[in-house]
C-alpha atoms as one frame of an Amber mdcrd trajectory, in Angstrom:
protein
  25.618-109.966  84.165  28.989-108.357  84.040  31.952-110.152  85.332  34.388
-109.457  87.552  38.252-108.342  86.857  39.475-111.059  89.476  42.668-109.193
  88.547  41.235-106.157  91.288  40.882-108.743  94.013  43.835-109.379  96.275
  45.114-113.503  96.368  44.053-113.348  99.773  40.635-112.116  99.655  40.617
-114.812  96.305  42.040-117.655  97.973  39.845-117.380 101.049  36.447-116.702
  98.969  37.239-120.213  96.985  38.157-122.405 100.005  34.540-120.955 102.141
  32.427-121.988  99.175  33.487-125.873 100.447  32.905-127.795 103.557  36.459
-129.356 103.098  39.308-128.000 100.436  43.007-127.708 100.533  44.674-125.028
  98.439  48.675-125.102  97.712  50.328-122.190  95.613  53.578-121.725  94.432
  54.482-118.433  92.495  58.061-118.131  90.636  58.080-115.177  91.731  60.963
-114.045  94.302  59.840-112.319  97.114  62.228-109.825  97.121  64.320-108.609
  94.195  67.886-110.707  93.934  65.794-113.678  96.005  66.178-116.641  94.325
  63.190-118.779  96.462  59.356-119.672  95.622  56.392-117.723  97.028  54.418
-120.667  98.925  50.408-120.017  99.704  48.870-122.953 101.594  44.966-123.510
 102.952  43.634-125.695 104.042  39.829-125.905 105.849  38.485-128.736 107.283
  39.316-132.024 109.536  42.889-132.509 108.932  42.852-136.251 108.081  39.973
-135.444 105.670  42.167-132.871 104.444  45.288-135.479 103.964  42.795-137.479
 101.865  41.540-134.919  99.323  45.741-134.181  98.912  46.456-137.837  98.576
  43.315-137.920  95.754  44.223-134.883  94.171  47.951-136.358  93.644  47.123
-139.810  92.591  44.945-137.848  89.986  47.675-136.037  88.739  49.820-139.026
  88.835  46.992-140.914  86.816  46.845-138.102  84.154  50.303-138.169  83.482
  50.461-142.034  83.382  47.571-142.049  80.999  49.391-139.310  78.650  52.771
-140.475  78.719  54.495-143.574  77.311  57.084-144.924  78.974  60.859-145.580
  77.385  62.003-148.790  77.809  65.409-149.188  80.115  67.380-149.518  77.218
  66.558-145.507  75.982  66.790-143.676  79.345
């Protein structure tokens, strides 16, 4: 089966087709891209789908993940060598 050049398919039409495949998801974005030539600020995409306390859970869970990952990889200096 071939695959698809995701790079044809607009972030919209992307972002929308990922969140619809669960019954709960949150999506956040952030492109370094400036909007605008000269514009200095982030491009921001945000989803979310689903019972918004649910959804404050899975983005609690997904940052305590990331927190553990990084607590896991990282040692940490003692006060001394800061």
């Amino acid at each position: 089966m071939p695959g698809i050049d995701l790079s044809l398919v607009s972030t919209e039409d992307l972002i929308n087709a990922a969140v619809e495949r669960f019954d709960v998801a949150v999506f956040h974005g952030r492109s370094a891209r400036p909007a605008e030539p000269g514009d200095g600020a982030h491009v921001y995409s945000i989803r979310k789908k689903g019972d918004n306390h649910t959804c404050i859970g899975l983005a609690y869970s997904t940052i305590h993940f990331c927190q553990s990952v990084l607590d896991d990889g990282h040692e940490t200096l003692p006060p001394d060598e800061l």
